[in-house]
C-alpha positions as CSV (number, residue, x, y, z in Angstrom):
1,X,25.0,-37.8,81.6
2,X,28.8,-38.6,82.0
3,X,30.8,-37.6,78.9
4,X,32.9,-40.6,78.2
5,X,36.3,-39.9,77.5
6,X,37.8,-41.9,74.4
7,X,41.0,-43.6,75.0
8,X,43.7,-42.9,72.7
9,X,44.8,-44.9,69.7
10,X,47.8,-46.7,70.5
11,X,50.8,-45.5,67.6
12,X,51.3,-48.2,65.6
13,X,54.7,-49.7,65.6
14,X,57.0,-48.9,62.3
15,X,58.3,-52.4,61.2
16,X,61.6,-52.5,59.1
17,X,62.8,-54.8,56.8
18,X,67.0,-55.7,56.7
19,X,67.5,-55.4,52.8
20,X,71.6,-56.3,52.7
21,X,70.4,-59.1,54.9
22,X,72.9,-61.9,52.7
23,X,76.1,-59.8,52.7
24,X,75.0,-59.1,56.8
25,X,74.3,-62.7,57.6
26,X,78.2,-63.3,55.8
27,X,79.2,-60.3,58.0
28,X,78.3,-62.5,61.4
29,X,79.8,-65.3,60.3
30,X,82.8,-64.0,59.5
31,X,82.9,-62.4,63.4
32,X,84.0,-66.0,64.2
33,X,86.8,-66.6,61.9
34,X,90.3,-67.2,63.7
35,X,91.6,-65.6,60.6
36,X,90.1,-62.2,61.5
37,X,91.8,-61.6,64.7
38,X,95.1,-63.1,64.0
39,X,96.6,-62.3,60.4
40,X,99.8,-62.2,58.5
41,X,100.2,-58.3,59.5
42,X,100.0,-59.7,63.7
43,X,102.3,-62.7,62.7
44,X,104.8,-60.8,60.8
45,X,105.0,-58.2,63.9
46,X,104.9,-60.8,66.7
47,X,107.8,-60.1,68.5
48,X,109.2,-57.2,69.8
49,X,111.1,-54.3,67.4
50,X,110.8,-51.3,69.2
51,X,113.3,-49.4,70.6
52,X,116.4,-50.3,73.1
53,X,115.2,-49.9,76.9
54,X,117.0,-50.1,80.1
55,X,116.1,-53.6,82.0
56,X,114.6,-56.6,80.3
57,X,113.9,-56.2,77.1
58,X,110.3,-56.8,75.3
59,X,110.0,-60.0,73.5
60,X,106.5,-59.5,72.5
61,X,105.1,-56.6,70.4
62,X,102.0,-54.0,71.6
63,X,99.8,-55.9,68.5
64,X,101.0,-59.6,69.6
65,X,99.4,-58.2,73.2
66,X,96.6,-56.5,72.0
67,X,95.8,-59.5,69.6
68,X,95.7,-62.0,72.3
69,X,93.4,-59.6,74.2
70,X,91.2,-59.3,71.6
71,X,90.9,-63.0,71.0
72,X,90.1,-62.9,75.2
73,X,87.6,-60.8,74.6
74,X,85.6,-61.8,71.7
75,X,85.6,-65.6,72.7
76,X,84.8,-65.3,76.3
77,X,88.6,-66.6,77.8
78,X,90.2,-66.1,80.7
79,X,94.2,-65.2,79.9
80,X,94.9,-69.0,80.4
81,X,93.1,-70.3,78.3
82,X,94.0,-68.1,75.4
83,X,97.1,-68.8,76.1
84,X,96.2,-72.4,74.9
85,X,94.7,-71.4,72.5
86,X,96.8,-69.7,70.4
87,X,99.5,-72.3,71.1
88,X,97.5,-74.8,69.6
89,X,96.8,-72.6,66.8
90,X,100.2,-72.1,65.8
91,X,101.1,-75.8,66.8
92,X,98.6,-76.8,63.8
93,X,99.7,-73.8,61.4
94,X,103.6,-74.7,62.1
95,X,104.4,-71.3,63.1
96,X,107.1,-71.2,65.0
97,X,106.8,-68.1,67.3
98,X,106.7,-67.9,71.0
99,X,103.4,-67.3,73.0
100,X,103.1,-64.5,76.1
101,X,101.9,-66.5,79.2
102,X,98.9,-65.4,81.3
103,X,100.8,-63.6,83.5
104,X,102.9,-61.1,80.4
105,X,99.2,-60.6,79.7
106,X,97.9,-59.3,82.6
107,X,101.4,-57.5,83.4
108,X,101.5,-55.7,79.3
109,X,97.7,-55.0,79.6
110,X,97.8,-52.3,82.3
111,X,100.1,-50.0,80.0
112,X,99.4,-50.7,76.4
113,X,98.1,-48.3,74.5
114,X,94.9,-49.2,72.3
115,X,94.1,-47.1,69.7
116,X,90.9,-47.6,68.1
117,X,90.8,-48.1,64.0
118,X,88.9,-45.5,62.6
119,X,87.7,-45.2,59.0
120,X,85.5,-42.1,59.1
121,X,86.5,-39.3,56.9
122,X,84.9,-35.8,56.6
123,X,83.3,-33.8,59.3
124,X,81.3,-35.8,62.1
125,X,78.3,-36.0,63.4
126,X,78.5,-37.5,67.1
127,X,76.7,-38.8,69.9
128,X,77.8,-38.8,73.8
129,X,76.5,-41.5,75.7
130,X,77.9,-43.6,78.9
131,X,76.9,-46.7,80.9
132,X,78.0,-48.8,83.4
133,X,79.9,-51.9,83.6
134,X,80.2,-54.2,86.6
135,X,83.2,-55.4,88.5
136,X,82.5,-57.7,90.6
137,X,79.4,-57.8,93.4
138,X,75.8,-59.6,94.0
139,X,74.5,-60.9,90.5
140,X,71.0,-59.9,89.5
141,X,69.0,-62.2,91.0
142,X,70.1,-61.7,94.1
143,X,69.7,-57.8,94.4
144,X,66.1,-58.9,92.9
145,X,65.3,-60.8,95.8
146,X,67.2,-59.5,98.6
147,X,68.2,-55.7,97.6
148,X,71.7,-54.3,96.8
149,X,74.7,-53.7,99.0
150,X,77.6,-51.9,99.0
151,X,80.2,-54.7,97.7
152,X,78.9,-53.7,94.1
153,X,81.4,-52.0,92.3
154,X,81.1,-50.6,88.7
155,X,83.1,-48.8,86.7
156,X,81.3,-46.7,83.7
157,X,82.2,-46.4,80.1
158,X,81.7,-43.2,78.4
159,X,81.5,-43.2,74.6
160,X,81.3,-40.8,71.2
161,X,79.9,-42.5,68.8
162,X,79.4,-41.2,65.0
163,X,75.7,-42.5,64.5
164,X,76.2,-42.4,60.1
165,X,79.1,-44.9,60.1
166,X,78.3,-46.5,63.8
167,X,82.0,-46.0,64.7
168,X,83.0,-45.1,68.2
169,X,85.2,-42.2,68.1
170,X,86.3,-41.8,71.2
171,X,86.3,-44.1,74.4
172,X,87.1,-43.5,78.4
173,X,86.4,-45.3,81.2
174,X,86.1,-43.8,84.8
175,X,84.9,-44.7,88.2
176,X,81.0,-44.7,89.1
177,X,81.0,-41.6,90.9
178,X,82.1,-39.1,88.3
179,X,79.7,-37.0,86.3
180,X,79.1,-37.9,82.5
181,X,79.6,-34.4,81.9
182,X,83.5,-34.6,83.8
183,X,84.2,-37.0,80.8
184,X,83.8,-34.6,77.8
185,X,86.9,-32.7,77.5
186,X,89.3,-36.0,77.5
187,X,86.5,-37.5,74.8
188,X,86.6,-34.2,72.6
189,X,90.5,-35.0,72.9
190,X,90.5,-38.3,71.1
191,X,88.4,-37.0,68.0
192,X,90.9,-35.9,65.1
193,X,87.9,-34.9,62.9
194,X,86.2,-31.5,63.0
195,X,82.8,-31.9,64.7
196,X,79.6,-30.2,63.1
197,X,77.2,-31.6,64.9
198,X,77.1,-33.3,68.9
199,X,74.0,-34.8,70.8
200,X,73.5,-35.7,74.1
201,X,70.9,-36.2,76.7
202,X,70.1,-33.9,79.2
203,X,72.6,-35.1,81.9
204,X,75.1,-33.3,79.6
205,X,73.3,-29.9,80.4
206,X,75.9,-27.9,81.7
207,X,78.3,-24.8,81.6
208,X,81.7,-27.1,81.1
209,X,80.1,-29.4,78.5
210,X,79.6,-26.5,76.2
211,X,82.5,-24.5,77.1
212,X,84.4,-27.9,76.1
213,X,82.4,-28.0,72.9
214,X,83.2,-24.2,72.0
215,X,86.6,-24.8,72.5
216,X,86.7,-28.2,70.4
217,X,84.6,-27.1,67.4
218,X,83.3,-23.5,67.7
219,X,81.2,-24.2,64.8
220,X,79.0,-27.2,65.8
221,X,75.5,-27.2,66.6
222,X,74.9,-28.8,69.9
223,X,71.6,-30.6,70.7
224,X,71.4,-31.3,73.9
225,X,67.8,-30.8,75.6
226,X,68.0,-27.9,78.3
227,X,66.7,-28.4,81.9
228,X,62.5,-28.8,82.6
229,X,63.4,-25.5,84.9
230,X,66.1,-24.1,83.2
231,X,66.6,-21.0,82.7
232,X,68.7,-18.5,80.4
233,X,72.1,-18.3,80.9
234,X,72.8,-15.0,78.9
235,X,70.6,-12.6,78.5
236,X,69.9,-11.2,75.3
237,X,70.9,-7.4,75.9
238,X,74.5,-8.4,76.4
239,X,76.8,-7.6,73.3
240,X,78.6,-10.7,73.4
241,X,77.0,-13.7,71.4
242,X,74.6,-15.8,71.7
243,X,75.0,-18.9,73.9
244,X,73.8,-22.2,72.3
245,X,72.1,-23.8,75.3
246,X,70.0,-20.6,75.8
247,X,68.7,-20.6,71.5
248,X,67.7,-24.0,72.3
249,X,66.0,-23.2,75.4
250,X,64.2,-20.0,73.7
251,X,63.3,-22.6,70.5
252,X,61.9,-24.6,73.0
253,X,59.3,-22.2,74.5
254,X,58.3,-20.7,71.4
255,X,57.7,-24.3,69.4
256,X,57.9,-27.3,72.1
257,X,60.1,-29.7,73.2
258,X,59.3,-32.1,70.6
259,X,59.9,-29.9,68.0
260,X,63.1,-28.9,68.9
261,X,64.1,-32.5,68.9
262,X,63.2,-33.0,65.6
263,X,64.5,-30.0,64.5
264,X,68.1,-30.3,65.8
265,X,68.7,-34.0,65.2
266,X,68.2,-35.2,68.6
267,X,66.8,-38.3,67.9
268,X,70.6,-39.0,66.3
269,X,72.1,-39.7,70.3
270,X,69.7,-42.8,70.3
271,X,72.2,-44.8,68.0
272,X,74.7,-43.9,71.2
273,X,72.3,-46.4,73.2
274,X,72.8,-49.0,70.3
275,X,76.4,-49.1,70.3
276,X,76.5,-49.3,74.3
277,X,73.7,-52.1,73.8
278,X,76.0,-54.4,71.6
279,X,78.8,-53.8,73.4
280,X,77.0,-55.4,76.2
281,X,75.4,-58.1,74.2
282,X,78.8,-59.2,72.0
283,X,81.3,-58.8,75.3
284,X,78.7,-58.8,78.5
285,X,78.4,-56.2,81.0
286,X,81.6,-56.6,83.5
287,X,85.1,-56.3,83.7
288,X,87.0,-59.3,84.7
289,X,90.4,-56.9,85.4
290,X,90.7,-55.8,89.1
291,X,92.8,-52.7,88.2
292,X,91.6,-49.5,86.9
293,X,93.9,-48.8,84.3
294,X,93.6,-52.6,82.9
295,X,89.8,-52.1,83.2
296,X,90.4,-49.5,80.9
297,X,92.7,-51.2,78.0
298,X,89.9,-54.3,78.4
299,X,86.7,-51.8,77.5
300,X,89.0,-49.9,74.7
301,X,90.1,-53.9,73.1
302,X,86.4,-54.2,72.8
303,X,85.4,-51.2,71.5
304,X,88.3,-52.3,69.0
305,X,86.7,-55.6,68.3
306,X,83.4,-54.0,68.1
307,X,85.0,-51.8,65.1
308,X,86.4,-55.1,63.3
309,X,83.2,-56.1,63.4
310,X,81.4,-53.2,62.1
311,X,83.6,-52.6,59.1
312,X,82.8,-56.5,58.2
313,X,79.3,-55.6,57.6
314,X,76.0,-53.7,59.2
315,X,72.3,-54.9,58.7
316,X,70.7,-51.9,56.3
317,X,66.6,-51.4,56.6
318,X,64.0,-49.6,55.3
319,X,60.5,-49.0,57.0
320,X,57.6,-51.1,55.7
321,X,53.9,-50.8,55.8
């Protein structure tokens, strides 16, 4: 007689319920409010009061740009038509301030600097991540039906995210063809916390990574899954220290990969994933600039706007039976 083999019992799904769900669902309405993106503070600061420089002389301010950016971004507007829009808007509010055209857009965008509003405090906890965005190229359905080619350009965004407060920390955007792990000293850079704690998947997995990280925060504990074939870096025998990639990697044979991972917080760089994911569902997945370092102010104004939104309110919830 055959043995039958019994098939195993699928894991059942944990459902969670939003508890905050009224103060959230005021959160998303609010995303929508004019009011948000352009206040007294942008008004008040419109034009230009920086210091004297040789040439033409600013008229508009680095927030006037950046506001009109943002209001591109989160609406879904090419330059001209935010330019419309916020003449109407202050044709209606009887402001009388001047409006950067299309074209002082583009031109301020490839040299403003964007810096992202942080309200974390303490020592952080964060989460290294990256994805890519498009450029321009075949759309979707075409690739589906007749394969890719090499007019497909994308440009990938690398993020730290702080997975308690859901706050990017630090943002960088680079060409396709650089490694994730080429990206991690210029992220550490932007972080003004001290770091106890970084996760990252295994692409990550390598000698610069943590000799960034040592430098960074010598203290952290780094959690980022070694190799299927690795092998130790340092043997023990030596009288330096310890290396952190090779503990994990000796946890890892003694208890298992999946215990390691719960052990060290791993499951923490999954919240990385989320913030990528609304990123792309809030502002889409390409870049309408054509220029490298305006690609890059467009992916830091929505990481901005992302932040705005985040401080408004996020949904809270607890697992359910």
């Amino acid at each position: 007689m055959s043995k039958t083999t019994r098939k195993p019992r699928p894991r059942r799904k944990i459902r969670y319920h939003i508890w905050n769900w009224r103060s959230y669902d005021c959160a998303l309405v609010r995303r929508g409010s004019l009011t948000l993106w352009i206040d007294e503070k942008v008004l008040q600061h419109w034009r230009y009061q920086g210091p004297f420089q040789r040439g033409a002389q600013f008229r508009y301010s680095d927030l006037a740009i950046q506001c009109m950016l943002s209001l591109r971004e989160v609406f879904h507007l090419p330059n001209r038509a935010v330019e419309g829009l916020v003449r109407s808007l202050f044709a209606l509010l009887g402001v009388d301030l001047p409006v950067p055209d299309h074209t002082t857009l583009s031109r301020r965008g490839r040299r403003l600097q964007v810096r992202l509003p942080k309200k974390a405090c303490g020592p952080l906890h964060l989460a290294l991540d990256s994805s890519g965005l498009k450029v321009y190229g075949e759309g979707e359905w075409k690739v589906r039906q007749h394969g890719w080619s090499r007019r497909r350009t994308w440009r990938k965004l690398h993020l730290a995210v702080d997975p308690e407060r859901h706050e990017i920390q630090a943002a960088l955007l680079s060409p396709a063809g650089g490694h994730d792990a080429q990206a991690v000293p210029a992220l550490l850079a932007q972080v003004e916390r001290p770091i106890v704690h970084v996760a990252a998947d295994g692409a990550y997995d390598r000698r610069s990574v943590y000799q960034a990280l040592a430098r960074a925060s010598p203290e952290a504990a780094i959690a980022i899954p070694p190799r299927r074939d690795g092998r130790i870096w340092q043997q023990g025998n030596r009288h330096a220290p310890p290396l952190a990639r090779d503990e994990n990697l000796r946890f890892i044979r003694r208890h298992g990969r999946s215990c390691w991972k719960r052990q060290s917080g791993y499951h923490k760089r999954s919240l990385a994933e989320t913030a990528v994911f609304r990123l792309k569902t809030i502002f889409g997945d390409r870049l309408s600039a054509r220029r490298l370092d305006t690609q890059s102010t467009q992916a830091l104004i929505r990481c901005c706007a992302l932040h705005r939104m985040t401080h408004l309110g996020m949904p809270e919830s607890i697992p359910v039976a």
